[in-house]
C-alpha positions in Angstrom: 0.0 0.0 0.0 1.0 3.0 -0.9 1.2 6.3 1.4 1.1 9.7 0.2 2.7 12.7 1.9 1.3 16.0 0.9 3.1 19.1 2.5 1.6 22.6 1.4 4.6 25.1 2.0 2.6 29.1 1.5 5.3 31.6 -0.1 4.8 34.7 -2.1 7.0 35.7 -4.6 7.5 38.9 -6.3 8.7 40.0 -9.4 11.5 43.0 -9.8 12.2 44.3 -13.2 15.6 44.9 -14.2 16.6 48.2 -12.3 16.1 51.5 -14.8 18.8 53.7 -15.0 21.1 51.4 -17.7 21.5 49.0 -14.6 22.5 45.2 -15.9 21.0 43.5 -12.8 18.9 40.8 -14.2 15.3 40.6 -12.9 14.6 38.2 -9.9 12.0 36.8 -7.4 12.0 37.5 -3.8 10.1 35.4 -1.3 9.7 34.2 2.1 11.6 31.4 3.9 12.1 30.5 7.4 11.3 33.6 8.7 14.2 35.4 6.2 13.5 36.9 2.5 15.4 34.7 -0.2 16.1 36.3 -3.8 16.2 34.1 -6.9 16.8 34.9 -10.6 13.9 34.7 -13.0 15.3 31.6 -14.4 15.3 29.8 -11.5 19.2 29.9 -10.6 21.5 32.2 -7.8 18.6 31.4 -4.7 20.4 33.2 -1.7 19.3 34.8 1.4 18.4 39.0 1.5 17.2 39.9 4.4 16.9 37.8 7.9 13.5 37.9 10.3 11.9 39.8 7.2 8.9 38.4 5.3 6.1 39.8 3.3 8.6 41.2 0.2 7.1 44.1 -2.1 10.0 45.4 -5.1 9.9 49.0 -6.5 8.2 49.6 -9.9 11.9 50.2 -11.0 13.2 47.2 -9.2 15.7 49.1 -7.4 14.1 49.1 -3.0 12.2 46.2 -1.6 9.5 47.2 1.3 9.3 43.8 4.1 7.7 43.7 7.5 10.1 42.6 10.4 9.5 42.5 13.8 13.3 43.6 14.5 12.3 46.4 16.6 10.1 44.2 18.7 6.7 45.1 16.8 5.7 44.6 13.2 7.1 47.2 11.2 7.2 48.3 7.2 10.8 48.5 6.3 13.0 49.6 3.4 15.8 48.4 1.9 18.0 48.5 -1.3 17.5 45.7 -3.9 20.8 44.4 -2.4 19.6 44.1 1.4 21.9 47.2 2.2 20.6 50.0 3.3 17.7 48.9 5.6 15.2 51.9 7.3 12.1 51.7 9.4 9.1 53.2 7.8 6.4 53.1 10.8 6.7 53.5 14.0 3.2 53.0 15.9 2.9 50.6 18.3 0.7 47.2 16.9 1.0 45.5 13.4 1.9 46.8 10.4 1.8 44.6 7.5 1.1 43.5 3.9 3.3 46.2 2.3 2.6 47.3 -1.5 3.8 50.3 -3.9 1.5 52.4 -6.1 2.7 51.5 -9.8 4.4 54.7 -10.1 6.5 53.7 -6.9 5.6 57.2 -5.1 3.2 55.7 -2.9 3.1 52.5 -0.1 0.1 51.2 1.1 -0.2 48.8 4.3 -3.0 47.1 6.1 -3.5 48.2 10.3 -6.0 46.9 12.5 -8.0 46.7 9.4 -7.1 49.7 7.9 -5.1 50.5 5.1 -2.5 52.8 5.2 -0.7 54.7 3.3 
Protein backbone atom coordinates (compact mmCIF):
# COMPACT_ATOMS: atom_id res chain seq x y z
CA UNK A 1 0.00 0.00 0.00
CA UNK A 2 0.98 3.04 -0.94
CA UNK A 3 1.17 6.26 1.39
CA UNK A 4 1.10 9.67 0.22
CA UNK A 5 2.66 12.66 1.91
CA UNK A 6 1.31 15.99 0.88
CA UNK A 7 3.09 19.13 2.52
CA UNK A 8 1.62 22.60 1.40
CA UNK A 9 4.62 25.15 1.96
CA UNK A 10 2.60 29.06 1.55
CA UNK A 11 5.33 31.61 -0.08
CA UNK A 12 4.75 34.71 -2.09
CA UNK A 13 7.04 35.69 -4.62
CA UNK A 14 7.47 38.88 -6.32
CA UNK A 15 8.71 39.98 -9.44
CA UNK A 16 11.45 43.00 -9.75
CA UNK A 17 12.22 44.34 -13.18
CA UNK A 18 15.57 44.95 -14.19
CA UNK A 19 16.61 48.20 -12.28
CA UNK A 20 16.10 51.54 -14.80
CA UNK A 21 18.80 53.68 -14.97
CA UNK A 22 21.12 51.36 -17.69
CA UNK A 23 21.47 49.00 -14.58
CA UNK A 24 22.47 45.24 -15.89
CA UNK A 25 21.00 43.47 -12.80
CA UNK A 26 18.86 40.78 -14.24
CA UNK A 27 15.33 40.61 -12.89
CA UNK A 28 14.63 38.21 -9.85
CA UNK A 29 11.97 36.84 -7.38
CA UNK A 30 11.98 37.52 -3.84
CA UNK A 31 10.05 35.36 -1.26
CA UNK A 32 9.71 34.18 2.05
CA UNK A 33 11.56 31.36 3.88
CA UNK A 34 12.14 30.45 7.35
CA UNK A 35 11.27 33.65 8.71
CA UNK A 36 14.22 35.41 6.20
CA UNK A 37 13.54 36.94 2.50
CA UNK A 38 15.44 34.72 -0.21
CA UNK A 39 16.15 36.26 -3.80
CA UNK A 40 16.23 34.13 -6.89
CA UNK A 41 16.84 34.95 -10.59
CA UNK A 42 13.87 34.71 -13.02
CA UNK A 43 15.26 31.64 -14.40
CA UNK A 44 15.28 29.85 -11.45
CA UNK A 45 19.17 29.90 -10.57
CA UNK A 46 21.47 32.17 -7.82
CA UNK A 47 18.59 31.39 -4.73
CA UNK A 48 20.43 33.23 -1.74
CA UNK A 49 19.26 34.78 1.43
CA UNK A 50 18.37 38.96 1.54
CA UNK A 51 17.18 39.91 4.37
CA UNK A 52 16.93 37.79 7.89
CA UNK A 53 13.49 37.92 10.34
CA UNK A 54 11.89 39.76 7.22
CA UNK A 55 8.95 38.44 5.34
CA UNK A 56 6.12 39.80 3.26
CA UNK A 57 8.65 41.22 0.17
CA UNK A 58 7.06 44.13 -2.10
CA UNK A 59 9.95 45.36 -5.15
CA UNK A 60 9.92 49.03 -6.52
CA UNK A 61 8.23 49.63 -9.87
CA UNK A 62 11.87 50.15 -10.99
CA UNK A 63 13.22 47.21 -9.19
CA UNK A 64 15.72 49.10 -7.41
CA UNK A 65 14.08 49.06 -2.95
CA UNK A 66 12.17 46.15 -1.64
CA UNK A 67 9.55 47.22 1.33
CA UNK A 68 9.28 43.82 4.06
CA UNK A 69 7.71 43.68 7.47
CA UNK A 70 10.07 42.60 10.40
CA UNK A 71 9.48 42.54 13.83
CA UNK A 72 13.28 43.62 14.46
CA UNK A 73 12.29 46.43 16.61
CA UNK A 74 10.12 44.17 18.69
CA UNK A 75 6.68 45.09 16.84
CA UNK A 76 5.70 44.65 13.18
CA UNK A 77 7.12 47.18 11.19
CA UNK A 78 7.25 48.33 7.16
CA UNK A 79 10.77 48.53 6.29
CA UNK A 80 12.98 49.57 3.43
CA UNK A 81 15.85 48.44 1.89
CA UNK A 82 17.95 48.53 -1.34
CA UNK A 83 17.45 45.72 -3.86
CA UNK A 84 20.81 44.35 -2.37
CA UNK A 85 19.58 44.12 1.38
CA UNK A 86 21.87 47.25 2.21
CA UNK A 87 20.56 49.98 3.27
CA UNK A 88 17.73 48.94 5.59
CA UNK A 89 15.24 51.93 7.32
CA UNK A 90 12.08 51.67 9.37
CA UNK A 91 9.13 53.24 7.80
CA UNK A 92 6.40 53.10 10.78
CA UNK A 93 6.74 53.51 14.01
CA UNK A 94 3.25 53.00 15.90
CA UNK A 95 2.92 50.57 18.27
CA UNK A 96 0.74 47.17 16.89
CA UNK A 97 1.03 45.53 13.43
CA UNK A 98 1.86 46.75 10.36
CA UNK A 99 1.79 44.55 7.48
CA UNK A 100 1.09 43.51 3.85
CA UNK A 101 3.25 46.21 2.35
CA UNK A 102 2.56 47.32 -1.49
CA UNK A 103 3.84 50.35 -3.94
CA UNK A 104 1.46 52.40 -6.09
CA UNK A 105 2.67 51.49 -9.84
CA UNK A 106 4.43 54.72 -10.09
CA UNK A 107 6.54 53.65 -6.92
CA UNK A 108 5.57 57.16 -5.14
CA UNK A 109 3.19 55.66 -2.86
CA UNK A 110 3.12 52.48 -0.11
CA UNK A 111 0.14 51.15 1.09
CA UNK A 112 -0.22 48.78 4.32
CA UNK A 113 -2.96 47.13 6.10
CA UNK A 114 -3.47 48.16 10.27
CA UNK A 115 -6.05 46.92 12.55
CA UNK A 116 -7.98 46.71 9.36
CA UNK A 117 -7.13 49.71 7.90
CA UNK A 118 -5.09 50.50 5.13
CA UNK A 119 -2.46 52.84 5.17
CA UNK A 120 -0.70 54.74 3.26
Amino acid sequence: MWRLALVLVAAVAVFAPTPSGGGTAEPQLAFARARDIWTIGADGTRARPLLREAYAPSWSPDGSRLAFVSRRSGDEEIYIARADGTGIRRLTKLPGADLGPNRSSDGRRLAWSRNAEIWT
